[in-house]
N, C-alpha and C positions, 0 to 999 in steps of 0.2 A: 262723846257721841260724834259723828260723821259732820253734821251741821255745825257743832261749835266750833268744830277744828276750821272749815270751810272760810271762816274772815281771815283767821289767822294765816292759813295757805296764800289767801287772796294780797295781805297782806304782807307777807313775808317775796308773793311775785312782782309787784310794787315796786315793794327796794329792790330788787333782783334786776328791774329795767331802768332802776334810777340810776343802778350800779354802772350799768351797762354806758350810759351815757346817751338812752335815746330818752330826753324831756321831750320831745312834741309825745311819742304815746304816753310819761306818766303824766302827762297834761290831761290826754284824751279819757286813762282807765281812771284816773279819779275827776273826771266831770262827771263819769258814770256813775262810780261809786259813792261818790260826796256831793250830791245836789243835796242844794240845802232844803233843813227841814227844820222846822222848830227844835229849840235844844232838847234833848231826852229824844229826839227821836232823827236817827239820824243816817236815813238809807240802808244799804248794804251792808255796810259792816260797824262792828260796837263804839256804844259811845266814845270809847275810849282810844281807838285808832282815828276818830274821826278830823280832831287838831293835827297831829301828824302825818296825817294823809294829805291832809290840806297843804299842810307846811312844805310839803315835800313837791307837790306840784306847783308853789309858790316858787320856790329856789329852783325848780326847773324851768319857772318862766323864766326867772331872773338870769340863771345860765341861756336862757336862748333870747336876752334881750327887751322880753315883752316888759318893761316895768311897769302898766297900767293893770296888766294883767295880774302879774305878782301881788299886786294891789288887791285886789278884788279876790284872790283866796286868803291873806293877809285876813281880807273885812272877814270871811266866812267863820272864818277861826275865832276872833273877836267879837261877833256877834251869838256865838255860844259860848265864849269863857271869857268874859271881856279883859282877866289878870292872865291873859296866855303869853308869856313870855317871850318866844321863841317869835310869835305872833308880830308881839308889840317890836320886837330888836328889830326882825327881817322889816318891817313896816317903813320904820326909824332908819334905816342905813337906805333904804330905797328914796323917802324921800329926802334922804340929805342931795 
């Protein structure tokens, strides 16, 4: 259906501007898409883009510097999958 496809697109334009090398907007389109929400329920698009989405505006703070920032999508991630791996590494290399 039209709607399932719809996170997946949203998703796949994401990476598409992560690719691109502009992090301040995949900063901006996942503030939008990923405020947080209790686990299980998790804005815009499915539970399961949701760590990844994060992750990806994490490593674009971190490409433009913000390490407190990167922090703070780091927590988002961790506080719905607290064993998220990718999560815990980026966290761990930030605050070394």
């Amino acid at each position: 259906s039209r709607e399932s496809d719809e996170p997946r697109k949203t998703w796949d334009e994401l990476q598409n501007v992560y690719r691109s090398g502009d992090y301040e907007r995949v900063i901006q389109e996942a503030d939008h898409l990923f405020k947080w929400k209790p686990p299980g329920n998790t804005a815009l698009l499915p539970e399961d883009m949701f760590s990844a989405g994060c992750l990806l505006a994490a490593r674009s703070a971190c490409n433009l510097g913000r390490l407190d920032q990167a922090l703070q999508w780091c927590g988002r991630v961790l506080q719905a999958v607290t064993t998220d791996l990718g999560a815990l590494y980026l966290q761990g290399v930030v605050l070394l």
